[in-house]
Structure formats: C-alpha cells, structure tokens
C-alpha positions in Angstrom: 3.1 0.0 -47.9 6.1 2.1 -49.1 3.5 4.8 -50.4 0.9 5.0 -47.0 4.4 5.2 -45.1 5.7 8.5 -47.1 2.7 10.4 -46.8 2.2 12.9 -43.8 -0.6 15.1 -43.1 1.7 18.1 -42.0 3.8 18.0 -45.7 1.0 19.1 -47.9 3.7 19.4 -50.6 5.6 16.3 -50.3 2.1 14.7 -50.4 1.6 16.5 -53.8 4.6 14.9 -55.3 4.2 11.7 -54.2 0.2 11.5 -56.1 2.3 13.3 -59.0 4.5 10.4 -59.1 2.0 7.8 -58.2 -0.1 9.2 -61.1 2.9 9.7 -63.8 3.8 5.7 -63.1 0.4 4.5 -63.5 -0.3 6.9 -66.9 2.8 5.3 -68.1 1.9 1.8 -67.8 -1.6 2.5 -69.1 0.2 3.7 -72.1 2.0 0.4 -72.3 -1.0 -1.5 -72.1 -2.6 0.8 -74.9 0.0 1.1 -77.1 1.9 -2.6 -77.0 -1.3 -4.6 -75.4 0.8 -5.6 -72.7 -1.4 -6.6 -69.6 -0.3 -4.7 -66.7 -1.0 -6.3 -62.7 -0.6 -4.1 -60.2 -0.8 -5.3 -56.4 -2.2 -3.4 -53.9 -3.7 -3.4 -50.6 -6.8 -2.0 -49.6 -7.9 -0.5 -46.1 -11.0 -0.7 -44.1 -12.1 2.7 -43.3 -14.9 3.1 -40.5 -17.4 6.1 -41.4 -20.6 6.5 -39.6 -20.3 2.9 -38.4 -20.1 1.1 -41.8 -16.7 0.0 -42.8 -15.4 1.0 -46.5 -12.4 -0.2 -48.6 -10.3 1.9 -50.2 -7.3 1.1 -52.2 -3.9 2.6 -50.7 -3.1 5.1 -53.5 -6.9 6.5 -52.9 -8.0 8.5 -55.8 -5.4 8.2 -58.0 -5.7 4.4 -58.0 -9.4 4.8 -58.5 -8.9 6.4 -61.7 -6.5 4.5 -63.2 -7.1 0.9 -62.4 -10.2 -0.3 -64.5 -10.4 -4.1 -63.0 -10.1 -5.3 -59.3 -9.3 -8.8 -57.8 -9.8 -9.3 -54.6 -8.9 -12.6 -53.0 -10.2 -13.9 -49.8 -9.4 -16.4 -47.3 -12.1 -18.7 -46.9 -12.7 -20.9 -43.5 -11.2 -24.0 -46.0 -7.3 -24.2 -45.7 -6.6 -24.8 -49.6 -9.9 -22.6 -50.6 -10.1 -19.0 -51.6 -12.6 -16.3 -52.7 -11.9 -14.4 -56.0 -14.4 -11.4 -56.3 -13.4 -9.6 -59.7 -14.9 -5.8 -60.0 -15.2 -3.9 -63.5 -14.9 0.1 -62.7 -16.4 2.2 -62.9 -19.5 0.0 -63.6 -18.8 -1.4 -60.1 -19.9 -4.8 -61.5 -18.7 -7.8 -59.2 -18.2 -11.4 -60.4 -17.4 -13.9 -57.6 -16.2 -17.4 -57.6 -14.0 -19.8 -55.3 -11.0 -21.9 -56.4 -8.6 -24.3 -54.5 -5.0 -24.4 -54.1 -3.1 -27.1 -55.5 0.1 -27.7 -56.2 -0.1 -26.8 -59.9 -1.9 -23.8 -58.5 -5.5 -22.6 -58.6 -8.2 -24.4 -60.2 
C-alpha cells in the first residue's frame, strides 16, 4: 500500500507527516460520520508480524488506525471456491463475531 511504501525508517520527519495526515483524514471522516450519520468503509490490509514466534496482525496505518477505526471485517478465503469467512471485531472491546457466506451472482448470502 501507498502509505507502507512512503514511510522510511531513516526520515523520522517525513514519517511524522505522513501519521499527521493519515490521522487529519481519518478525524475528518469520523466527523462525517458523527455529524451527517454517513457510514464510512475504509479498506485496509493488515500484516502478519512475527514476535517471539507467534504471528500478530496489525493494520497498515498501525496506531493511528487503531484508534480511529471502531469496527473490523476481516474476510477469509475458505478451502470452498464460492465460500468465505467474515470475522467482524468491535474495538476496543476486541469482541469477535464470525460467520461464513457464499458467493453468488447476486453477491453474498
């Protein structure tokens, strides 16, 4: 992604202004969503992170997407062609719903 791409270890600054940025966006469209109740869907990716031999997910954006985004869907491949896992997490509760759905050519159902 455009954002993981920019950033660079050695720029400390131009790292700084691109979380400014990230986080002025995202404040804005939180205050679209408050203010007009217009539902706002952001897509992301996450990455797997190894630490200590256990892999972790983090959103690319890291913290600042952490803080803004208050509901997570993740969508899975499953070993069925047409099938897929939806795994929908409330923050910060961390509270995970789960359920699978198949492709069809009016969509998922």
């Amino acid at each position: 992604d455009l954002y993981r791409l920019e950033l660079n270890r050695e720029k400390k600054d131009k790292n700084y202004n691109l979380n400014y940025y990230l986080n002025q966006i995202l404040a804005n469209l939180s205050h679209i969503n408050n203010s007009y109740n217009v539902n706002i869907l952001i897509v992301n990716e996450k990455v797997q992170i190894r630490d200590n031999d256990q892999l972790t997910e983090i959103q690319s954006g890291g913290k600042v997407m952490e803080y803004w985004v208050s509901l997570d869907i993740k969508i899975e491949r499953t070993e069925i062609l047409k099938e897929r896992k939806f795994t929908l997490t409330k923050h910060p509760e961390d509270k995970h719903i789960s359920f699978m759905s198949k492709l069809t050519e009016n969509g998922f159902q």
